[in-house]
MDTraj code that builds the backbone (N, CA, C; nanometers):
import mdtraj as md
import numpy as np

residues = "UNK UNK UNK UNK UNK UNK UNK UNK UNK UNK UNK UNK UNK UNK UNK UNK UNK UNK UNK UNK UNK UNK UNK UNK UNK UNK UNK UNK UNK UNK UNK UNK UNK UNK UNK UNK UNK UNK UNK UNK UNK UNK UNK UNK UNK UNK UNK UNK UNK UNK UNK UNK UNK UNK UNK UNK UNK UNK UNK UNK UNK UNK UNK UNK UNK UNK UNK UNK UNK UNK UNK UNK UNK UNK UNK UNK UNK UNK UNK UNK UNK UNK UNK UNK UNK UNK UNK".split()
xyz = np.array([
    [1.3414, 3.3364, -0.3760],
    [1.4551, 3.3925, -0.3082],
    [1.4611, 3.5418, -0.3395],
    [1.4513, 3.6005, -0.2142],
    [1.5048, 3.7621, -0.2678],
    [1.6332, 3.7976, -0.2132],
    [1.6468, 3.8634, -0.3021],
    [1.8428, 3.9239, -0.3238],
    [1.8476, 4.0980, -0.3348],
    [1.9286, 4.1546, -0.2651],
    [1.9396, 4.2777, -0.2477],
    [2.1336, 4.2796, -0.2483],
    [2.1412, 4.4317, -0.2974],
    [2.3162, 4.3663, -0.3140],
    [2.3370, 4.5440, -0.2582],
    [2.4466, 4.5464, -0.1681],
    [2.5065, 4.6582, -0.1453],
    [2.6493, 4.6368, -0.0981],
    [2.7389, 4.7634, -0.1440],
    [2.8609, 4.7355, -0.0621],
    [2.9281, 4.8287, 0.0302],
    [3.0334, 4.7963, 0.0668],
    [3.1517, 4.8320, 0.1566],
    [3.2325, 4.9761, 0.1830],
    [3.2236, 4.9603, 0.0418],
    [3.2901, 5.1230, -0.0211],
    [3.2345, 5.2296, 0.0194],
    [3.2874, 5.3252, 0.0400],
    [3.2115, 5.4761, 0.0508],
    [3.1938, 5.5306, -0.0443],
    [3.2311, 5.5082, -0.1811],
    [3.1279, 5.5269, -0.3239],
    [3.0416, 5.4014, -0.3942],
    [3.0129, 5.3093, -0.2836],
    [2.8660, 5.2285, -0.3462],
    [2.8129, 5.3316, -0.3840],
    [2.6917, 5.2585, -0.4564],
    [2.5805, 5.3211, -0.5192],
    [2.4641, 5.2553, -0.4069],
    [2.4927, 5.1682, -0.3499],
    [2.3916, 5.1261, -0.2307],
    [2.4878, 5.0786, -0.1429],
    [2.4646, 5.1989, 0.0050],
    [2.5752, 5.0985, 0.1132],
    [2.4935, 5.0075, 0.2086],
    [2.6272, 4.9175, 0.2382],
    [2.5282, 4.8538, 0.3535],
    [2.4913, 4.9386, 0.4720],
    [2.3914, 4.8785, 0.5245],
    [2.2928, 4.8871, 0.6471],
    [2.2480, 4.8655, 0.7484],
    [2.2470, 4.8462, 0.8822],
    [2.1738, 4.7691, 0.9488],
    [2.0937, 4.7310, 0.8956],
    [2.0061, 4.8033, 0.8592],
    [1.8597, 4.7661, 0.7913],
    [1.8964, 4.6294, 0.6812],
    [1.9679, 4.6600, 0.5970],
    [1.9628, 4.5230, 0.5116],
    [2.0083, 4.4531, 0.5755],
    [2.1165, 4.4696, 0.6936],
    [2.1920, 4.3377, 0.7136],
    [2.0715, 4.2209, 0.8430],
    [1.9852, 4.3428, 0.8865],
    [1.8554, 4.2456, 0.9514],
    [1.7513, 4.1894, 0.8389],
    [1.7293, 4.2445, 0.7607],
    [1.6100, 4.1985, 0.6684],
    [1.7184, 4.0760, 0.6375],
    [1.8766, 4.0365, 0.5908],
    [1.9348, 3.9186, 0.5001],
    [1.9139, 3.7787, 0.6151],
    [1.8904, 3.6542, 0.5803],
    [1.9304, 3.5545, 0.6291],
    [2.0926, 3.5172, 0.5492],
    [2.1568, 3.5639, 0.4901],
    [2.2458, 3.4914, 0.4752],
    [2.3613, 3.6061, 0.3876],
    [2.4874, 3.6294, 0.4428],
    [2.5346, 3.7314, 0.3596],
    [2.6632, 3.6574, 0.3064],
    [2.6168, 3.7112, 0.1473],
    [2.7532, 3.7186, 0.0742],
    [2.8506, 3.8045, 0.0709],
    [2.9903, 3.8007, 0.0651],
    [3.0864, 3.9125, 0.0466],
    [3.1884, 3.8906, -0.0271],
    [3.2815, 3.9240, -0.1259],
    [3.3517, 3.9300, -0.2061],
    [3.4583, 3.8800, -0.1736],
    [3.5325, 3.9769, -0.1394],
    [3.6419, 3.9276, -0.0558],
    [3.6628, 3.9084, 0.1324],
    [3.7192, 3.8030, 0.1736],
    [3.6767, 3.7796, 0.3388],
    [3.8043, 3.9193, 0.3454],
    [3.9122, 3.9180, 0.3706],
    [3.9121, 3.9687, 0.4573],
    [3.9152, 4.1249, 0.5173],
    [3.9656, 4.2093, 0.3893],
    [3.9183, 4.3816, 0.4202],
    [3.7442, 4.3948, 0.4664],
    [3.6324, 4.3157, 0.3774],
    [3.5474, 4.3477, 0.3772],
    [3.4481, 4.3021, 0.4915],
    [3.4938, 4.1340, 0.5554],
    [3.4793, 4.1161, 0.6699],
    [3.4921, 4.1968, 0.7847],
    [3.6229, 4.2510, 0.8090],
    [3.7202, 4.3398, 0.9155],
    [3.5889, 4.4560, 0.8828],
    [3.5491, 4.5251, 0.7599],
    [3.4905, 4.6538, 0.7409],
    [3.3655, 4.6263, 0.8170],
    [3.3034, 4.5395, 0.8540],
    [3.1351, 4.4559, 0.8467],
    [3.1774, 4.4164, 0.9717],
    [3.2507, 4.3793, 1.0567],
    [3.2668, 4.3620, 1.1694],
    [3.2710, 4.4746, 1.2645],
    [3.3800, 4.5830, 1.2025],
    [3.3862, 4.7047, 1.2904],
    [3.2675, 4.7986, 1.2737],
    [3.1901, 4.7769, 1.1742],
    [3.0642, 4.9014, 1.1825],
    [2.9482, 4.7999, 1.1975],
    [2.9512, 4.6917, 1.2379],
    [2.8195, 4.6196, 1.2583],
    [2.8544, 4.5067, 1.3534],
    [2.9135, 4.5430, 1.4609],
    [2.9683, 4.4093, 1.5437],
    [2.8485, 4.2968, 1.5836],
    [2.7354, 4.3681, 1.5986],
    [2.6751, 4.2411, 1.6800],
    [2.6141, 4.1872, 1.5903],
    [2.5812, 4.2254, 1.4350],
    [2.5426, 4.1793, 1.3515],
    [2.5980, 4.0562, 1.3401],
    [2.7533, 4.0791, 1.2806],
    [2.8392, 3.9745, 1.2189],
    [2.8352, 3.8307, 1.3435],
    [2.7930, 3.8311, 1.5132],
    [2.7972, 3.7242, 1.5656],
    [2.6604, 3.6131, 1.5118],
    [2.5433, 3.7282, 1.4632],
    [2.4020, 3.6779, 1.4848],
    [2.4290, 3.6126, 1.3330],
    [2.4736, 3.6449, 1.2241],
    [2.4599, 3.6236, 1.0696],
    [2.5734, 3.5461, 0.9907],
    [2.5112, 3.4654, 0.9167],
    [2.5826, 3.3756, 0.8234],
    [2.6619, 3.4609, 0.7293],
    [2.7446, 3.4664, 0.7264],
    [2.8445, 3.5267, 0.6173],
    [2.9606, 3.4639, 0.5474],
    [2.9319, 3.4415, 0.4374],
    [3.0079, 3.3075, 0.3478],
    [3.1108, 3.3976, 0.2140],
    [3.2019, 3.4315, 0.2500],
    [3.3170, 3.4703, 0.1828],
    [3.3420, 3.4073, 0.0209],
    [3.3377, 3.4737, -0.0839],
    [3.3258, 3.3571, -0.2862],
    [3.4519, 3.4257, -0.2617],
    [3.5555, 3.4327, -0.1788],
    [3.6930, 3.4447, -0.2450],
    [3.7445, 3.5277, -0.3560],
    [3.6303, 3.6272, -0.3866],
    [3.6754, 3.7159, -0.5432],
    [3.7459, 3.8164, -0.5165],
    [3.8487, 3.8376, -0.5820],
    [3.9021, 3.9454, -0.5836],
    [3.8495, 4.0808, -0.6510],
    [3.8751, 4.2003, -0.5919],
    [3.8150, 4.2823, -0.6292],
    [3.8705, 4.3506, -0.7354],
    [3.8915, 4.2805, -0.8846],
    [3.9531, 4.3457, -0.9838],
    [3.8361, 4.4060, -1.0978],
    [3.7844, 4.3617, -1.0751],
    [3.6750, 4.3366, -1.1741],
    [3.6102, 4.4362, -1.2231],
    [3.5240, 4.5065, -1.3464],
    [3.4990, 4.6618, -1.3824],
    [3.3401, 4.5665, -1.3558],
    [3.2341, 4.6407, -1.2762],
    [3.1130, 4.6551, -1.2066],
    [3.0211, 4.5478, -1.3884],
    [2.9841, 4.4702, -1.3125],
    [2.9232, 4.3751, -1.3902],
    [2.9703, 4.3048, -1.5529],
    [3.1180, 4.3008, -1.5047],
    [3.1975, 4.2383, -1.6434],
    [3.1298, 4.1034, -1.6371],
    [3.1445, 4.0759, -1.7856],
    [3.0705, 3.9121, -1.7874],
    [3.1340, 3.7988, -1.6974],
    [3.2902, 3.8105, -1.7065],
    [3.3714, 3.7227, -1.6447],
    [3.2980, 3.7102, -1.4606],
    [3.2860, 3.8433, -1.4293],
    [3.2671, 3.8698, -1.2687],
    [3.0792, 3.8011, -1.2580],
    [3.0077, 3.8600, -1.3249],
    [2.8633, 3.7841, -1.3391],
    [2.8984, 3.6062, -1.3332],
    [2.9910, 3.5303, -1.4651],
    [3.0023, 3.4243, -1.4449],
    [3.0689, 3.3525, -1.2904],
    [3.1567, 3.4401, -1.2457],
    [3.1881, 3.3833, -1.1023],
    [3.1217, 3.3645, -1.0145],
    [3.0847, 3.5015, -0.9921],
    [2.9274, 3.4874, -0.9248],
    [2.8204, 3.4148, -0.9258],
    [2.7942, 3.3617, -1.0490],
    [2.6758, 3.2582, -1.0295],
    [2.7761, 3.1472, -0.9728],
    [2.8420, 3.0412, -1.0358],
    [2.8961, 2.9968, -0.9960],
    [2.9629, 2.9560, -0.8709],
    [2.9951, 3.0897, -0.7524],
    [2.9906, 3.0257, -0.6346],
    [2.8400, 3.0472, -0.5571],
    [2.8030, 3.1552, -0.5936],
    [2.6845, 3.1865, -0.4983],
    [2.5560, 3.0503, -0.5630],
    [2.5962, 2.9862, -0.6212],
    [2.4866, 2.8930, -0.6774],
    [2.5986, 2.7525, -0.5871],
    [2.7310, 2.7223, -0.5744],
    [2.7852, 2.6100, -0.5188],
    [2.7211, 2.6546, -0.3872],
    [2.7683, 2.7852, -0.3019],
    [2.7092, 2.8160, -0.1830],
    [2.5666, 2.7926, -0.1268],
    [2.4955, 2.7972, -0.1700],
    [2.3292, 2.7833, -0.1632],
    [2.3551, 2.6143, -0.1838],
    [2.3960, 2.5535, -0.2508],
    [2.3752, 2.4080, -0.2172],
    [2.4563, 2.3683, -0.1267],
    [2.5440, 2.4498, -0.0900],
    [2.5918, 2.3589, 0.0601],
    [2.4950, 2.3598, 0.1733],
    [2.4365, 2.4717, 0.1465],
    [2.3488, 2.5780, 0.2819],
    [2.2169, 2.4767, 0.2760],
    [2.2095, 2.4123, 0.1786],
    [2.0921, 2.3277, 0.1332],
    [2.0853, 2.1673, 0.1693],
    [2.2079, 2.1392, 0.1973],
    [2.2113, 2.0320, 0.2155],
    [2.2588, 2.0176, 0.4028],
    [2.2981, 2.1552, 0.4329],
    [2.3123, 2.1483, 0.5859],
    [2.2309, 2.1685, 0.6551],
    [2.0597, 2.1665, 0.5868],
    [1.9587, 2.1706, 0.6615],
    [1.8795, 2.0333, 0.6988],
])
top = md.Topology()
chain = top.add_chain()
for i, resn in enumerate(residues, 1):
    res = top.add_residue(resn, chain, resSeq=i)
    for name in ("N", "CA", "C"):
        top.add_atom(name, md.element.get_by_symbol(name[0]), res)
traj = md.Trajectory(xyz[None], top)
């Protein structure tokens, strides 16, 4: 599996892309709905063609706290077995 991670913000350190959002089969996003709405209005025809599965996190978190790493595995590892079993 390869994984590439960028975000939303206009101070990422990597923003999203067309380019990544064609290379992803499957996108994760933090929170659905600012970041959805953001990914919809600058990439409309993307968001009809692409899987995009919302982990519900809130964006409190200081950039790779252990707590935020543990969530993260945690749904993005429940997510991949749903995606796994709907094939």
């Amino acid at each position: 599996m390869d994984v590439r991670s960028a975000g939303t913000a206009e101070d990422a350190d990597v923003s999203v892309t067309q380019e990544l959002l064609d290379w992803a089969d499957v996108i994760f996003i933090m929170e659905e709905a600012w970041q959805l709405c953001d990914l919809e209005r600058r990439f409309p025809k993307m968001c009809v063609k692409k899987k995009i599965i919302s982990l519900n996190l809130a964006d409190i978190y200081d950039f790779m706290s252990p707590e935020l790493v543990r969530l993260l595995k945690l749904r993005v590892e429940y997510q991949l077995r749903l995606l796994g079993e709907a094939k």
